[in-house]
C-alpha positions in Angstrom: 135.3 119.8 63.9 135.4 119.8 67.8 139.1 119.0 69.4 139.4 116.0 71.4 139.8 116.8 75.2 143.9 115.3 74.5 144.1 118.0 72.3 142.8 120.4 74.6 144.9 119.4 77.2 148.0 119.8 75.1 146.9 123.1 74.6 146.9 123.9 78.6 150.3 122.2 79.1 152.0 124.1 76.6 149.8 127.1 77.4 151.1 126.5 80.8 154.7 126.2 80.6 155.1 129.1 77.9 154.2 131.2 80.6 156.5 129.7 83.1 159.1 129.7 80.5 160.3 133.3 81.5 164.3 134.0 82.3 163.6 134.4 85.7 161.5 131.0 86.1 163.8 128.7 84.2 165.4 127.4 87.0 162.4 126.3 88.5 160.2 125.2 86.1 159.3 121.5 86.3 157.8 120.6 83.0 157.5 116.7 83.9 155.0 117.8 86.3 152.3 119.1 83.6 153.1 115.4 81.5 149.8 114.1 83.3 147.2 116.6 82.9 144.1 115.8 81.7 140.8 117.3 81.2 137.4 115.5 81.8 133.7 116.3 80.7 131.2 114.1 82.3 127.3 115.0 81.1 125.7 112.3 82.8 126.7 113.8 85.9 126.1 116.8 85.5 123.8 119.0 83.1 125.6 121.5 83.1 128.5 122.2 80.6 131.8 121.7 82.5 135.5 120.6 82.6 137.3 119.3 84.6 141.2 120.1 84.3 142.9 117.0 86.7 146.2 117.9 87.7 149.1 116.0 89.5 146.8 115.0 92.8 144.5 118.1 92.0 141.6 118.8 90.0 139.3 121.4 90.1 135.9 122.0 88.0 135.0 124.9 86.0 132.4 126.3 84.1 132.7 126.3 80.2 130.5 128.8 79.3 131.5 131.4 82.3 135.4 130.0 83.0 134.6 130.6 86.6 135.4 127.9 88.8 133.1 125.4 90.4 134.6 123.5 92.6 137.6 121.6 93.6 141.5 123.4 93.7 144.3 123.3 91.7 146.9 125.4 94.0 149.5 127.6 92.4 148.5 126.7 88.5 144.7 127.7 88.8 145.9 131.0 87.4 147.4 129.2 84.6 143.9 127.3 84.0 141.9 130.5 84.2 143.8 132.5 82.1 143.4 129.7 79.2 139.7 130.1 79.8 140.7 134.0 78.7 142.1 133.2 75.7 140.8 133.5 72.4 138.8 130.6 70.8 139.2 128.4 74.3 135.4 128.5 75.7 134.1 127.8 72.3 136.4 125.2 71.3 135.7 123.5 75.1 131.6 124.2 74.4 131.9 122.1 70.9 134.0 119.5 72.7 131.3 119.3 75.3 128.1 119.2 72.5 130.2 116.3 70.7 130.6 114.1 74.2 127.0 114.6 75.4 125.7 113.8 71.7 127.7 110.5 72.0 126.2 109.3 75.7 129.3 110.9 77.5 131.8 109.7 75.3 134.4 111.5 72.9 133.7 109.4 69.7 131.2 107.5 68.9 132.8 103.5 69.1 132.0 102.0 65.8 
C-alpha cells in the first residue's frame, strides 16, 4: 500500500534532522523549523510525476522518477531533500504515492 504524502513528509523531517543531529550541530539545530514541511503532488498540473517538498517560505519541485530538481529553491536544506531522493525505497515509495493521487482525480484518498 502507497504512504500518504504526511507520512512521507515525516520521513524527510526526521530524515532531516538525523543528519543535523551531529555533536557539532547541536547547538544550532532548529527542529521547530522542519514542524511545517509538506510535500505536494499535483497531476492535473502537470503530467509528469513530481513532488513538491514546501518548506518554511521555500519550495522547490523535483522529479520522482530522476530526483533531480525542477524548479523552485529550498536554500541550505536542498541537500537534505536530495539525499532522501538517494535513499533506499524513497523514489518508489514517492512513484506509488503519485499512481494513488492521479488514480483518484489529484487527490490522496478517494472521499467516500
Amino acid at each position: 500500500m502507497a504512504k500518504s504524502l504526511n507520512e512521507l513528509a515525516g520521513e524527510l523531517k526526521a530524515f532531516i534532522i538525523e543528519l543535523q543531529s551531529d555533536a557539532h550541530n547541536k547547538t544550532n539545530l532548529r527542529v521547530e523549523r522542519y514542524n511545517n514541511l509538506k510535500l505536494l503532488m499535483e497531476p492535473e498540473r502537470s503530467s509528469t510525476p513530481h513532488v513538491v517538498i514546501n518548506l518554511s517560505m521555500s519550495d522547490a519541485e523535483f522529479d520522482i522518477k530522476t530526483g533531480l530538481k525542477l524548479n523552485g529553491g529550498l536554500g541550505p536544506d536542498e541537500r537534505y531533500a536530495l539525499r532522501w531522493f538517494n535513499k533506499t525505497g524513497t523514489l518508489t515509495s514517492l512513484q506509488e504515492t503519485w499512481e494513488v493521487i492521479k488514480k483518484n482525480g489529484g487527490k490522496e484518498k478517494k472521499e467516500k
